[in-house]
C-alpha positions as CSV (number, residue, x, y, z in Angstrom):
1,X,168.4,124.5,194.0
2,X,164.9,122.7,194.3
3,X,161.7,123.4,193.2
4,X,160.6,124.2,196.9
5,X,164.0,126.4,197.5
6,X,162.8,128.1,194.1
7,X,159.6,129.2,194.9
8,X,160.5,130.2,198.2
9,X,162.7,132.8,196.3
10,X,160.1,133.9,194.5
11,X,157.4,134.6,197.0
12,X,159.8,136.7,199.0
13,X,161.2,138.5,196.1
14,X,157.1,139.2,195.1
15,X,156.5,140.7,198.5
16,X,159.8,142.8,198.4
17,X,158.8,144.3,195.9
18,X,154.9,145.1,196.8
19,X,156.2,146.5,199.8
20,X,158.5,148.9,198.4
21,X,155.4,150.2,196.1
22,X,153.8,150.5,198.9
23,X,156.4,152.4,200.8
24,X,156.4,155.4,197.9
25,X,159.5,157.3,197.0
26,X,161.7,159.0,199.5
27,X,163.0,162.6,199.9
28,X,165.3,163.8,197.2
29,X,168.6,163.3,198.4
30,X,171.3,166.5,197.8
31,X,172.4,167.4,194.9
32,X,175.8,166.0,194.5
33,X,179.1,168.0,193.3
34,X,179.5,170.2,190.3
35,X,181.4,167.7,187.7
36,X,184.6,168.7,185.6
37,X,184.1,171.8,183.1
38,X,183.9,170.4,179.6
39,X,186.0,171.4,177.1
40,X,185.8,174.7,175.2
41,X,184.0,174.8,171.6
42,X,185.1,176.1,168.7
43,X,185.1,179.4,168.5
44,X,182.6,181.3,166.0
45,X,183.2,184.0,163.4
46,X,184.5,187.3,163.8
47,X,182.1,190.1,163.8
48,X,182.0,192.3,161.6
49,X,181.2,196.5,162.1
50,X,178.3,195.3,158.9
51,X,176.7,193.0,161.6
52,X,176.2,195.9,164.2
53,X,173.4,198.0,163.3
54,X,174.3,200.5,165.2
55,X,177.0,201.0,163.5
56,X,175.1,202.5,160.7
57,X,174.3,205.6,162.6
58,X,177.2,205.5,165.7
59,X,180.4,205.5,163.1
60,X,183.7,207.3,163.1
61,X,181.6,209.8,160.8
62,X,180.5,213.0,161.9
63,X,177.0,213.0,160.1
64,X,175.2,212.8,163.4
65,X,177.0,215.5,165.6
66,X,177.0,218.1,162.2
67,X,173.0,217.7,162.1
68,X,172.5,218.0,165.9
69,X,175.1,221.4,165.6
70,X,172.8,223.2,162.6
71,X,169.6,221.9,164.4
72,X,170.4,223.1,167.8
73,X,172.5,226.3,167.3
74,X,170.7,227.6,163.4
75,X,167.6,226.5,162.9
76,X,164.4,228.2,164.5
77,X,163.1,224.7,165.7
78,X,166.0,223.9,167.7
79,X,166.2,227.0,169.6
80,X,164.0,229.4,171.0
81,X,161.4,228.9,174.0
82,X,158.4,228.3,172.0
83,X,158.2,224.5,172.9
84,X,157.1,225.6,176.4
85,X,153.8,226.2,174.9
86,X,153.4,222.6,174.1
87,X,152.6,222.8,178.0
88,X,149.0,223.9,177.2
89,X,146.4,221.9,175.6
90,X,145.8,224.3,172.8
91,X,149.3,224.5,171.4
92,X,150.5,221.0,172.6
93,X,149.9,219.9,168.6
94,X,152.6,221.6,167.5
95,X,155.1,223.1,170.6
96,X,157.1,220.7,172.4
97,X,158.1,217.4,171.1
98,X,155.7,214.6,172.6
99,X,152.3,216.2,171.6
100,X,153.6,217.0,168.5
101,X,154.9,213.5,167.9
102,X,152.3,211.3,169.1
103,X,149.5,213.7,167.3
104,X,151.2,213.7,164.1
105,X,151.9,209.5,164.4
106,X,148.0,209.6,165.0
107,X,147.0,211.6,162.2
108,X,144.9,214.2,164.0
109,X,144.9,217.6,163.1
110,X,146.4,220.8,165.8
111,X,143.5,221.2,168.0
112,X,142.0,217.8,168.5
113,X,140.0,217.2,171.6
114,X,142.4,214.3,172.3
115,X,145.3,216.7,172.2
116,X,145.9,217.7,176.0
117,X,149.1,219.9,177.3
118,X,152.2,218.0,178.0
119,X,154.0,218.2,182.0
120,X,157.7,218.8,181.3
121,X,157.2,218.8,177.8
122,X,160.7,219.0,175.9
123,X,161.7,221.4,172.6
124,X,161.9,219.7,169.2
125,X,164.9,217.3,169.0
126,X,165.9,213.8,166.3
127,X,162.8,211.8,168.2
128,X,160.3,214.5,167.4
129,X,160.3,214.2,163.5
130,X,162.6,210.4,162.8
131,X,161.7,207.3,164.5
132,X,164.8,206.8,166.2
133,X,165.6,203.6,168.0
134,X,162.7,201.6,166.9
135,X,164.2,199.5,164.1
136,X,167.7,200.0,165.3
137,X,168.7,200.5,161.4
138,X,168.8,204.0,159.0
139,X,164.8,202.9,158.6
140,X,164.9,205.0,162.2
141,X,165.8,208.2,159.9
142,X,162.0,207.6,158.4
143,X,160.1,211.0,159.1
144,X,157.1,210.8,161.2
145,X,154.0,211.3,158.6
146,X,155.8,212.0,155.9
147,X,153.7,209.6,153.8
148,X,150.3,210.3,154.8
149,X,148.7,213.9,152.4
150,X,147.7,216.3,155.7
151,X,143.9,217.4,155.5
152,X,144.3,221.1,156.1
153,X,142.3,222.0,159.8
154,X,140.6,225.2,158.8
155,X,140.5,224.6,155.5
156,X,139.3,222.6,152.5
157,X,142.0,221.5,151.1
158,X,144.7,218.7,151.7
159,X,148.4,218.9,151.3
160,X,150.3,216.2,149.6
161,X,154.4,217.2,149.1
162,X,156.4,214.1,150.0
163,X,158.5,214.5,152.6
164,X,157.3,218.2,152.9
165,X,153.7,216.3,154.7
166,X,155.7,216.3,158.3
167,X,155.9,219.9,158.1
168,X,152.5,220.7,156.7
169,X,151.1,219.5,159.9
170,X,152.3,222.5,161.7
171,X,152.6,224.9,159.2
172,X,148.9,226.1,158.4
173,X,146.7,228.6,159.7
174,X,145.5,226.8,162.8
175,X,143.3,229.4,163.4
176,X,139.1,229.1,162.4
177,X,137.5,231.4,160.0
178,X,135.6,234.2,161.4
179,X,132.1,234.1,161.6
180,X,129.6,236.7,159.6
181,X,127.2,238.4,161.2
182,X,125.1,241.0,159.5
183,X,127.7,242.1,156.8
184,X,130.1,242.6,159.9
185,X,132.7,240.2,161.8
186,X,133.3,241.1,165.6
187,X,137.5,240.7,166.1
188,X,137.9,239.9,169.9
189,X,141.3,239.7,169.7
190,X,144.5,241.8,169.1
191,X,145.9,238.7,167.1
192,X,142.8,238.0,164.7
193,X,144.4,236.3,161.4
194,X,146.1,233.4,160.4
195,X,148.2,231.7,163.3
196,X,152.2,231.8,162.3
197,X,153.7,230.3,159.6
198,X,150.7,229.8,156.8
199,X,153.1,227.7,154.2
200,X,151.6,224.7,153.5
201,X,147.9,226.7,152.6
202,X,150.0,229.1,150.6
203,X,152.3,226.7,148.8
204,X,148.7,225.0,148.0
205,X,146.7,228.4,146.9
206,X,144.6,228.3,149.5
207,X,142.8,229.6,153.1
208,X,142.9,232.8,152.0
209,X,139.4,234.9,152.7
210,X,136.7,236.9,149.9
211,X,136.5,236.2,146.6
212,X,140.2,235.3,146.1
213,X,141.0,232.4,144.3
214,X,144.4,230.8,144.0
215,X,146.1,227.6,142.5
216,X,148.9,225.5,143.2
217,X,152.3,227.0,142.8
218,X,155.4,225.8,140.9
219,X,157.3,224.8,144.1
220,X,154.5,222.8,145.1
221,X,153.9,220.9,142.2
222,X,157.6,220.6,140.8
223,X,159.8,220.4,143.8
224,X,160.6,217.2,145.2
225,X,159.5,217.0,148.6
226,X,158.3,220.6,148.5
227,X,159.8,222.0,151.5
228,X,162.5,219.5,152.0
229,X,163.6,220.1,148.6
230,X,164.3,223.8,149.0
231,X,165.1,224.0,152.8
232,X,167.5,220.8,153.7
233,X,168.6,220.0,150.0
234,X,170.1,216.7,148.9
235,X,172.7,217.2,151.8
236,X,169.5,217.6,154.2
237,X,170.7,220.3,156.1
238,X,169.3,220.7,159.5
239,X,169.3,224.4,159.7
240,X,166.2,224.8,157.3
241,X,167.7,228.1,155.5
242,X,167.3,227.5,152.1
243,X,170.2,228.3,149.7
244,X,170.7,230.4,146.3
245,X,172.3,227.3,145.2
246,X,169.3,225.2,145.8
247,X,167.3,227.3,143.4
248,X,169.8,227.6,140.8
249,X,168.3,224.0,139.6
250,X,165.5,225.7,138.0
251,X,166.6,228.9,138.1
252,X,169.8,228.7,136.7
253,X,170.7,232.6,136.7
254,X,169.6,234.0,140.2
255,X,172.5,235.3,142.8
256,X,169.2,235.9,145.0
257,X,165.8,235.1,146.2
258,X,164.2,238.0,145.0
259,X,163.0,235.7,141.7
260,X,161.7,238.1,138.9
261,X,161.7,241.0,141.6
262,X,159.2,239.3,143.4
263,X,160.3,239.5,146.7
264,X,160.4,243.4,146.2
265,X,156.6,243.8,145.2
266,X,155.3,242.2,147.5
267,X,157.2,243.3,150.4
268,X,156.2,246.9,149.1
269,X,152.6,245.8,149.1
270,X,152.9,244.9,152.2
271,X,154.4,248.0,153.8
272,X,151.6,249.5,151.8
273,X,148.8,247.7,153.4
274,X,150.4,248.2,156.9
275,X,150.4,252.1,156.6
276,X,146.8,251.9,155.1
277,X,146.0,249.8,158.5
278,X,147.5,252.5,160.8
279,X,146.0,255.6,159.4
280,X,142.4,253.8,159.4
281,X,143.1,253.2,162.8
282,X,142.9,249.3,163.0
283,X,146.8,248.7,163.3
284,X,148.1,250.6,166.3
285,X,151.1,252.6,164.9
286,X,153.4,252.3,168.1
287,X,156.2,250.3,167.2
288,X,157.4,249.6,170.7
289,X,154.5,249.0,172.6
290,X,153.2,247.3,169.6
291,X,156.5,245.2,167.5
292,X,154.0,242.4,166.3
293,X,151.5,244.6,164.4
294,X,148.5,243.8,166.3
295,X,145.2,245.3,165.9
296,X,143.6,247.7,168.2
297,X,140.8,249.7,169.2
298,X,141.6,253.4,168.8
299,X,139.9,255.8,171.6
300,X,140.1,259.2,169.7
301,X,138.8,261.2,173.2
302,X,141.8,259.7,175.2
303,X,144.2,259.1,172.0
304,X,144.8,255.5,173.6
305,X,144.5,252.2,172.4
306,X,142.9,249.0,173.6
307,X,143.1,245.6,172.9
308,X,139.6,243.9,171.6
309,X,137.9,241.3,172.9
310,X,134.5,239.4,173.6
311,X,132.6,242.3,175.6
312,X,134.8,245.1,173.4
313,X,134.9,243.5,170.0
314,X,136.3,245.5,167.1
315,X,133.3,245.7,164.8
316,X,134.4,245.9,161.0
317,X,133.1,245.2,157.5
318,X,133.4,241.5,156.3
319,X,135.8,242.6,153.3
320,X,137.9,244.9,155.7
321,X,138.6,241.4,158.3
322,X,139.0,239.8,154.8
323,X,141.7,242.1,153.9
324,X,143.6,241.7,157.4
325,X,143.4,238.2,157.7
326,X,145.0,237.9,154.3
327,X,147.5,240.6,155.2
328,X,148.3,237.8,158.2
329,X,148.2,234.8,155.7
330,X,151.3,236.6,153.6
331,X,153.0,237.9,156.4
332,X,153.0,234.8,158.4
333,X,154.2,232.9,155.1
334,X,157.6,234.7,155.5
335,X,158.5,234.0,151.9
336,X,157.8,237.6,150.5
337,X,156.0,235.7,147.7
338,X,158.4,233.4,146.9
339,X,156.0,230.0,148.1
340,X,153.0,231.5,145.3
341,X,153.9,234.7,143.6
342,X,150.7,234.8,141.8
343,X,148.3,233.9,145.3
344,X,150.0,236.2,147.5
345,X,150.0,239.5,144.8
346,X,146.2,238.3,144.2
347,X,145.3,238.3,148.1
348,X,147.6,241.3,148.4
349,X,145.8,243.3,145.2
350,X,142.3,242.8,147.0
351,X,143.5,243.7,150.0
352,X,144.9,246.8,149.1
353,X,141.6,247.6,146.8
354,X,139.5,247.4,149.8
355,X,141.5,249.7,152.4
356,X,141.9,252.8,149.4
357,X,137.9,252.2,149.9
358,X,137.5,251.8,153.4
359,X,136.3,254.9,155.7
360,X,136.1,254.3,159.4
């Protein structure tokens, strides 16, 4: 080929190719036929049940479905309609699961503002006190709280048992300290006294009212995990009953939970106390119409009773409301002076001092 042929060549090849820049890239043609499967790789190791995590709770055992039984057909928690309550604001913190859940993960106390009433709030079940399904390991068996002390509501003090902190959160007096006025306090209500269940306070030595004073108790101070020590055991049982057996670590001769007999005095000093509050006419005496020992307002012209309340208040001395609400604070402890002997005889002793002495 010549020079001339040559650069003939060229040229044209140089405007070829200008003219398909110019022209830009066309539509995307379609997308041609699947190609042959490649070959299968090797395949990988075995599972084991260890690598399942879930395996660590769902097992051929029977741990779970033995918990779930004592929880849901023994133990007070687990049955009962009580969680129904959590439907209003002031009892969400501690009826029905959710309020008492996310209050407790929160670390506010029963009766916060932010507390409201739950709509279809459910009873106490494994989510309300473990953290189930979060970590997918036995870390979901972690309580909820349990490592944070609880600062008492009404109160001054602060509860720090182990383990026993989830239940402090409910069980304290929940209810505010009358007020004074003049010497007197006006009760406006047939329930006046320590909400139910008053444990933690009286494990602690404390929330009693007058010039009472008490200390912490043995079982708070020597127990491991207070209440979970004494009412689940190393074998956490789910039913919360506490057992003989359980005590016989530090009390190696008792058949009974009537330590020392006291379980017997204080009981009697109760009943006392109870009779004393009838015949002054603060407690009415009619066990029917009245099963939960409430206090009343005794009409002596109709021989009636009436409940009190804010425009009918039952006006009484300071000491005699001191000597009812601390009648509550052991009765609601439901021990019989087992959680603090020496605080419940002490509160019981005053009481008892100041109703001989009391005339209506």
């Amino acid at each position: 080929m010549n020079l001339k042929k040559l650069l003939v060549l060229v040229g044209v090849l140089i405007i070829a190719a200008v003219v398909i820049t110019a022209c830009g890239t066309g539509p995307e043609g379609p997308v041609g036929p699947a190609g042959p499967e490649g070959p299968q790789g090797e395949a990988g190791p075995a599972a084991s049940a260890s690598d399942l995590t879930c395996t660590e709770c769902h097992n051929d055992t029977t741990l779970i479905t033995s918990k779930q039984a004592q929880f849901k057909e023994l133990s007070v928690h687990g049955t009962g309609e009580a969680f129904i309550r959590g439907e209003g604001t002031a009892c969400a913190g501690c009826h029905g699961s959710e309020g008492t859940k996310a209050r407790i993960n929160s670390g506010l106390p029963p009766h916060d503002p932010s507390v409201v009433g739950v709509v279809n709030v459910s009873p106490f079940n494994c989510r309300t006190c473990h953290n189930i399904h979060t970590t997918y390991t036995k870390d979901d068996f972690s309580l909820t709280g349990a490592e944070q002390p609880v600062k008492f509501e009404y109160s001054d003090g602060t509860f720090d048992g182990g383990q026993g902190n989830l239940c402090a959160n409910c069980h304290q007096i929940r209810n505010e300290k009358p007020v004074v006025t003049d010497g007197n306090i006006a009760i406006i209500s047939s329930r006046f006294g320590t909400h139910y269940g008053t444990e933690a306070q009286m494990l602690v030595g404390e929330g009693g009212l007058g010039e009472v004073s008490g200390s912490p108790s043995k079982h708070y101070e020597q127990v491991p995990n207070t209440c979970v020590g004494c009412h689940m055991g190393d074998e956490r049982n789910h039913t919360y009953l506490p057992t003989v057996a359980r005590c016989q670590d530090c009390h190696a001769d008792v058949t009974d939970f009537d330590v020392n007999g006291v379980q017997t005095e204080i009981t009697a000093m109760l009943e006392e106390l109870h009779t004393l509050f009838v015949e002054k006419k603060l407690m009415n005496p009619d066990e029917v119409a009245n099963p939960s020992s409430l206090w009343g307002i005794y009409d002596p012209a109709t021989d009636k009773w009436s409940n009190p309340s804010v425009d009918a208040p039952l006006t009484v001395p300071e000491a005699v409301a001191n000597a009812m609400w601390n009648y509550k604070l052991v009765t609601y402890d439901q021990s019989m002076g087992v959680h603090n002997p020496a605080y419940a005889k002490a509160l019981l002793e005053s009481a008892l001092e100041t109703m001989k002495a009391y005339t209506p």
